[in-house]
C-alpha positions as CSV (number, residue, x, y, z in Angstrom):
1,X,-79.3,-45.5,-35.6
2,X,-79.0,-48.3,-37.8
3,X,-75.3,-49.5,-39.5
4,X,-75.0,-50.7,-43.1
5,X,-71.5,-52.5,-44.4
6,X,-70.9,-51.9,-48.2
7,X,-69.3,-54.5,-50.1
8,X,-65.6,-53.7,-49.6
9,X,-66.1,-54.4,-45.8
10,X,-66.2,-51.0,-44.4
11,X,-69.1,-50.4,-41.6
12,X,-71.1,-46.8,-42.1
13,X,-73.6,-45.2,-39.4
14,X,-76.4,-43.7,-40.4
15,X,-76.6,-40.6,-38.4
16,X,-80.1,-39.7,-36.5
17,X,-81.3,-36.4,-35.3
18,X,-79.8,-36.8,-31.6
19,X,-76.6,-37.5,-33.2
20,X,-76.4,-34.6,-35.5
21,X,-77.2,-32.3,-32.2
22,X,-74.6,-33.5,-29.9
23,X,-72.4,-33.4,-32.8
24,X,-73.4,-29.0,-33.2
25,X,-73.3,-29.2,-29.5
26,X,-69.6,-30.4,-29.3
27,X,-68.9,-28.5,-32.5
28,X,-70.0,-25.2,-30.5
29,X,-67.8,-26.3,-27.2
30,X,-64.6,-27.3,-28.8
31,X,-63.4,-23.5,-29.0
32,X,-64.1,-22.8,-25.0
33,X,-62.6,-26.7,-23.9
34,X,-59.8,-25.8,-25.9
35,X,-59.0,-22.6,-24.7
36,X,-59.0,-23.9,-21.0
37,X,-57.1,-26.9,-21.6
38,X,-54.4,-24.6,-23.3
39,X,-55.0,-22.4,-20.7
40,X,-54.1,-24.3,-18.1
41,X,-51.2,-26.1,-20.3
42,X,-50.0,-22.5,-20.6
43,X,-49.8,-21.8,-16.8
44,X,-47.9,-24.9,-16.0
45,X,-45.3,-24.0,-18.5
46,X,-44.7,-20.7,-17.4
47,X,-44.4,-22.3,-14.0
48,X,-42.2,-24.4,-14.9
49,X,-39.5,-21.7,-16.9
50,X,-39.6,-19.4,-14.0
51,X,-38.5,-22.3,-11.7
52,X,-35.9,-23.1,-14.8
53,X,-34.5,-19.3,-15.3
54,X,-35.1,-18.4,-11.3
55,X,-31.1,-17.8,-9.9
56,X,-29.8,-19.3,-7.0
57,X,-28.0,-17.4,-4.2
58,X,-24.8,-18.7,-4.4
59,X,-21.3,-18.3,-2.3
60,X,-17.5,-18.8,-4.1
61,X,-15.6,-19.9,-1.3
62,X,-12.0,-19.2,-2.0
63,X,-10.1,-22.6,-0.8
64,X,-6.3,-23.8,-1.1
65,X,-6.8,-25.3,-4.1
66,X,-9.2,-23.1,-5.9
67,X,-12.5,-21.8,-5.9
68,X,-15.6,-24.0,-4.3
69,X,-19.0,-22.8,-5.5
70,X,-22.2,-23.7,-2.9
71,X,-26.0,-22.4,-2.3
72,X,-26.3,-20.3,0.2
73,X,-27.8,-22.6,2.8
74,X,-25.2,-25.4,2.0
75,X,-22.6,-22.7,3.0
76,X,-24.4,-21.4,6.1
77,X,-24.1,-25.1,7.6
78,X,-20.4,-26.0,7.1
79,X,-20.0,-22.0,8.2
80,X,-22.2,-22.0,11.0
81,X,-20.0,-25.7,12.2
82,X,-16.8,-23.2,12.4
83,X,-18.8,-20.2,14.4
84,X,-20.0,-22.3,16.8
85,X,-18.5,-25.7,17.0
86,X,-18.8,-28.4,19.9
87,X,-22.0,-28.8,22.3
88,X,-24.1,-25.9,21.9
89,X,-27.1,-25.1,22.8
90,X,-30.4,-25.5,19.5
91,X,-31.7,-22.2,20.4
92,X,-28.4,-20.4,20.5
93,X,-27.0,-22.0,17.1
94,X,-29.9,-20.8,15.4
95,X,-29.6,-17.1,16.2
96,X,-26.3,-17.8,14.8
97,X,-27.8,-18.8,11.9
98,X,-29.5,-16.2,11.2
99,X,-26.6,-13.5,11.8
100,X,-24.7,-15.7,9.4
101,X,-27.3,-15.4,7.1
102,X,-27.9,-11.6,7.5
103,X,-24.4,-11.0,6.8
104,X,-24.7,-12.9,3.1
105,X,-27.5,-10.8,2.7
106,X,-25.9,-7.8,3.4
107,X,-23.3,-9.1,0.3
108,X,-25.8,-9.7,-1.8
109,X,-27.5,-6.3,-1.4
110,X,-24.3,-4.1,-1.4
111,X,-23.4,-5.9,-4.7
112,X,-27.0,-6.2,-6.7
113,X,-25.6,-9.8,-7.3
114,X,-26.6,-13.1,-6.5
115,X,-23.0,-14.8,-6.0
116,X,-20.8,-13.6,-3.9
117,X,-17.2,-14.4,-2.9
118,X,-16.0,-15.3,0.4
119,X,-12.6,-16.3,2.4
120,X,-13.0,-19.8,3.2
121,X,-10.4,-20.6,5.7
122,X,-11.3,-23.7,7.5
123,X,-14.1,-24.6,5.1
124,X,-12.1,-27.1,2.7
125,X,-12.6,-29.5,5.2
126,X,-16.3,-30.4,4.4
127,X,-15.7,-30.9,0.4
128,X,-14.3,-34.4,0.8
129,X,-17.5,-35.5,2.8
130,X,-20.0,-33.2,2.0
131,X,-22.6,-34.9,2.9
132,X,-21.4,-34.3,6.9
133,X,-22.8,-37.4,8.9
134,X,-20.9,-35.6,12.1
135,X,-23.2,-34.6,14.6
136,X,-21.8,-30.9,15.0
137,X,-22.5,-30.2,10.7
138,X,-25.7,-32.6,11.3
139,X,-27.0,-29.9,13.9
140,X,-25.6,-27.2,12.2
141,X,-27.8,-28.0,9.0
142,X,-30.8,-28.4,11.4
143,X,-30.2,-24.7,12.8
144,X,-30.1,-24.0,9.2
145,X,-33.1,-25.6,7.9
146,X,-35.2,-24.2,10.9
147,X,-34.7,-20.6,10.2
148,X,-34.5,-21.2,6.5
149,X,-34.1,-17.7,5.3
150,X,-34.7,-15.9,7.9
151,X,-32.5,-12.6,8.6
152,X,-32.5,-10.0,10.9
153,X,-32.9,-6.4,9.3
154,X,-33.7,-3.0,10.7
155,X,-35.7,-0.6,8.8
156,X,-36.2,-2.7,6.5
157,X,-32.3,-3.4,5.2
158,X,-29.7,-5.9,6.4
159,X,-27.9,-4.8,9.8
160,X,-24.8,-5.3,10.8
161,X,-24.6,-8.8,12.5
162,X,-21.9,-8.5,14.8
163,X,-20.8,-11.3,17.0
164,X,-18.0,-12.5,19.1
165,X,-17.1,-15.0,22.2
166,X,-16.9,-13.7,25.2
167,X,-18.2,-10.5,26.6
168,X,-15.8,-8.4,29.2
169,X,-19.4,-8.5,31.3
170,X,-21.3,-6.1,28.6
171,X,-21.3,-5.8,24.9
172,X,-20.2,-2.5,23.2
173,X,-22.4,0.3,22.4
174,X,-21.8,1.3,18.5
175,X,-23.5,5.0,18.6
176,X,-26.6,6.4,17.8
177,X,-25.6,6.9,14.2
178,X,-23.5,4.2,13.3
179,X,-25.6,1.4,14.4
180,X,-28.4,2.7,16.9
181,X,-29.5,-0.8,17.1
182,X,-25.9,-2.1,18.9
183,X,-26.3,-0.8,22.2
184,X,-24.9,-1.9,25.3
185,X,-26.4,-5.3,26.7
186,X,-25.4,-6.3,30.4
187,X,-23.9,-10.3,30.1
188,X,-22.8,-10.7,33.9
189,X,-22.8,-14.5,32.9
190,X,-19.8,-14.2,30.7
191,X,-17.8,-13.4,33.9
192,X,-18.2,-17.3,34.5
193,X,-16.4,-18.2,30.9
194,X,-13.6,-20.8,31.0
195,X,-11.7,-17.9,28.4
196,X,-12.8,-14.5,30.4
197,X,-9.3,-14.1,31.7
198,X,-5.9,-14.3,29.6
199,X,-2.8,-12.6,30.5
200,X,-0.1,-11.6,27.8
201,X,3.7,-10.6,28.4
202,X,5.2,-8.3,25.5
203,X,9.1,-7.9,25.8
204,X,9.6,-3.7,26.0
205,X,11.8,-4.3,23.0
206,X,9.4,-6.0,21.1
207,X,6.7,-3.3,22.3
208,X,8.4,-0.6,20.7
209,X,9.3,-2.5,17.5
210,X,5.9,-3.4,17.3
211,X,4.4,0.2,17.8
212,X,7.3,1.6,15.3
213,X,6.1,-0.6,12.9
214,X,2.7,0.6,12.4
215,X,3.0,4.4,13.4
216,X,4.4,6.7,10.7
217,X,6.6,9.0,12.0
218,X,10.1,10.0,14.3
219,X,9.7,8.5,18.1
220,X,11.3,8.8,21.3
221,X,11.4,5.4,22.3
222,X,10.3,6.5,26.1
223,X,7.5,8.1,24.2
224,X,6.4,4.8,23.0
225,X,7.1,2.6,25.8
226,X,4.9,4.5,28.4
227,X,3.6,8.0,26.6
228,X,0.7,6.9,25.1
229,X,-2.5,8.3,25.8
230,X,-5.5,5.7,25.8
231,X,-8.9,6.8,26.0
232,X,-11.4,3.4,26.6
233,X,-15.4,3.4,25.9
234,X,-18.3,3.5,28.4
235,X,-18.0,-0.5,28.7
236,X,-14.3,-0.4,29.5
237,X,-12.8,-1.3,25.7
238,X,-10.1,0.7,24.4
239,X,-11.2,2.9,21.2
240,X,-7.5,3.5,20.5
241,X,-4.0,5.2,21.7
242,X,-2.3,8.4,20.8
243,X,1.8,9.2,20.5
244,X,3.3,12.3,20.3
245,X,6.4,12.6,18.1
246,X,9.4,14.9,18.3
247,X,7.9,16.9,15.7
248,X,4.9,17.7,17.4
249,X,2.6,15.6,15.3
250,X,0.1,13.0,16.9
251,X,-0.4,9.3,15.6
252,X,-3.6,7.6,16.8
253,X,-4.3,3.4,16.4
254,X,-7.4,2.5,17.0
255,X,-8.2,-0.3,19.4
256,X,-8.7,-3.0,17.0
257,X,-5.7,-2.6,15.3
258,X,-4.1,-2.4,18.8
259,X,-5.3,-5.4,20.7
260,X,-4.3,-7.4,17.3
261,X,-0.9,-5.9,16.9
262,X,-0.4,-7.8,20.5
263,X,-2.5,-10.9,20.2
264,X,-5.0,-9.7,23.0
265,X,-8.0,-11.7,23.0
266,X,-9.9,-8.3,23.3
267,X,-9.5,-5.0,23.7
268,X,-10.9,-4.8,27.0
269,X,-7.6,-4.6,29.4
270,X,-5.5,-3.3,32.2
271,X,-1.9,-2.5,30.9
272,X,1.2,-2.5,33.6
273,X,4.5,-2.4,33.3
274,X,7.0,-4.5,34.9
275,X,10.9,-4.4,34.6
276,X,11.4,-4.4,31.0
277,X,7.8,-6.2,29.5
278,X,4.5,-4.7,28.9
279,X,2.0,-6.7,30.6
280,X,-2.0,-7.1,29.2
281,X,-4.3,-8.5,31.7
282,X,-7.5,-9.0,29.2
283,X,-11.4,-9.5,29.9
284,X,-13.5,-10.9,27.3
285,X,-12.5,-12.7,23.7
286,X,-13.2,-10.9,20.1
287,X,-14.5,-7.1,19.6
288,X,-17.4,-6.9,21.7
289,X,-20.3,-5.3,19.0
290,X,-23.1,-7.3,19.0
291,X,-23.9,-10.9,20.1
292,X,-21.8,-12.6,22.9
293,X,-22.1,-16.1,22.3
294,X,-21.5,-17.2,25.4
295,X,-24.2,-15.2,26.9
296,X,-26.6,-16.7,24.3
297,X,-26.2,-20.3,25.1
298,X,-26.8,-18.9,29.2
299,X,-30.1,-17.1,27.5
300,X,-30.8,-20.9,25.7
301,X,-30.3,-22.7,28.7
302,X,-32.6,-20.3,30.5
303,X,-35.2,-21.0,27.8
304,X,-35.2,-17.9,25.5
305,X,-35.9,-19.2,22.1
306,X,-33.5,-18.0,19.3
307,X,-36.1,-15.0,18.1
308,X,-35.6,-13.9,22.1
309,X,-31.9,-14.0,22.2
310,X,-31.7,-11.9,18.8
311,X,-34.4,-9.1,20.1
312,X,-32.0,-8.7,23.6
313,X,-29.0,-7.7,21.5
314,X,-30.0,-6.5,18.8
315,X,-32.3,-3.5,19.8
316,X,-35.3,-2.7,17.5
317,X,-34.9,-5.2,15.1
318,X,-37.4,-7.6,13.1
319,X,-36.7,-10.8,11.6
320,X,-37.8,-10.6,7.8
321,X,-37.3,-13.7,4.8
322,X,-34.7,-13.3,2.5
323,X,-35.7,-13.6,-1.0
């Protein structure tokens, strides 16, 4: 190939035969180079809109001072720092997690939404310091990050994550067709809890007031005082009580409402009478459905990993990802 300048300056090839082919030859590849180049081009964008238009699961805490919007897993950790705060045992935290987590889920399902709104009592405390260099809301967001999106499910669907303090020495069996997978677990260890005992003295005048308030209806007030008729479950917590009034009619309250009408710790207790108070001698702390906590840090510390601890309470479950 040999190169001529005119007179103006300008330098001009004169083509040969090899350049004229590669010149078809690119000619004839430009369409297909194109088209994978644009191709790929085309991939990557589309990548990058999902990310852009893909929705984050997010919580609206209701605080004192208004309303504090977080991702999920941001919320699990300051959550998860009120469930279980203080020493606690890794393995144990983290089936927390993941009940914490199945319960949003749960939300999320029931309302085809992806934000939903919670009470957040106790939460307004981590907005100041987000960032949480404390070492309970450090381990908390390590729980957190471990079983990233993890929940437990049965069948396939959210269950019902149930979980509470202390155990009266078993957990509560919720029925075959409520929840078949809440069954009864033995936790002999919760016997050993600093909180397994409380006592509570109720004035009989304060007794009756109390009961008057929430039953609708007319009342002898002996009726009230020591006619009630309380039927208790297989694992010795009350299911609820029954009055008779001077009509004839019967008013039930079930045993939540009960054991909260008198700030019991549970409603697993004995109930005597002395003089002129009602006196509750109580086993256990919170409902008793579900997970005991206290019985899985004694599980931890016995070396049952968190996917352990969740299978021994939660019969016939599987852990699945939450998407």
């Amino acid at each position: 190939m040999g190169c001529h300048m005119n007179k103006n300056g300008i330098v001009s090839k004169k083509t040969n035969k090899r350049d004229a082919g590669s010149f078809l030859l690119f000619v004839f590849l430009l369409p297909y180079v194109c088209a994978c180049l644009w191709g790929h081009v085309g991939e990557e964008a589309e990548s990058l809109k999902k990310e852009e238009t893909e929705e984050e699961y997010l919580v609206e805490v209701s605080v004192e001072w208004g309303v504090w919007e977080l991702p999920l897993e941001e919320y699990l950790a300051y959550r998860l720092c009120l469930v279980m705060p203080g020493e606690c045992e890794e393995e144990a935290r983290k089936a927390q997690a993941v009940l914490l987590r199945t319960e949003l889920a749960a939300l999320y399902a029931g309302q085809e939404e992806k934000s939903v709104a919670v009470e957040g009592e106790g939460l307004a405390q981590f907005y100041k310091n987000a960032a949480g260099e404390e070492e309970p809301l450090k381990k908390s967001r390590q729980a957190v990050q471990e079983t990233e999106g993890e929940i437990l499910t049965y069948q396939g669907e959210p269950i019902r994550a149930s979980y509470f303090r202390v155990s009266n020495g078993s957990t509560r069996d919720a029925g075959e067709e409520e929840c078949p997978y809440l069954s009864a677990v033995s936790c002999a260890q919760d016997q050993e809890a600093p909180d397994y005992h409380s006592v509570v003295r109720v004035g009989r005048e304060r007794y009756i007031d109390k009961l008057r308030g929430v039953l609708e209806g007319d009342f002898e007030e002996q009726t009230l005082w020591e006619g009630g008729k309380f039927s208790f479950d297989g694992t010795g917590y009350m299911t609820g009580v029954s009055y008779r009034g001077k009509s004839g009619e019967e008013k039930r309250i079930d045993g939540e409402t009960f054991r909260h009408l008198f700030g019991l710790a549970s409603a697993s207790f004995e109930l005597d009478r002395e003089e002129e108070q009602a006196v509750f001698r109580v086993t256990g702390v919170g409902h008793g459905f579900g997970m005991s906590q206290y019985a899985a840090e004694c599980r931890a510390k016995n070396g049952e990993t968190y996917q352990e601890i969740l299978a021994a309470f939660f019969f016939q479950t599987e852990l699945a990802n939450f998407e």
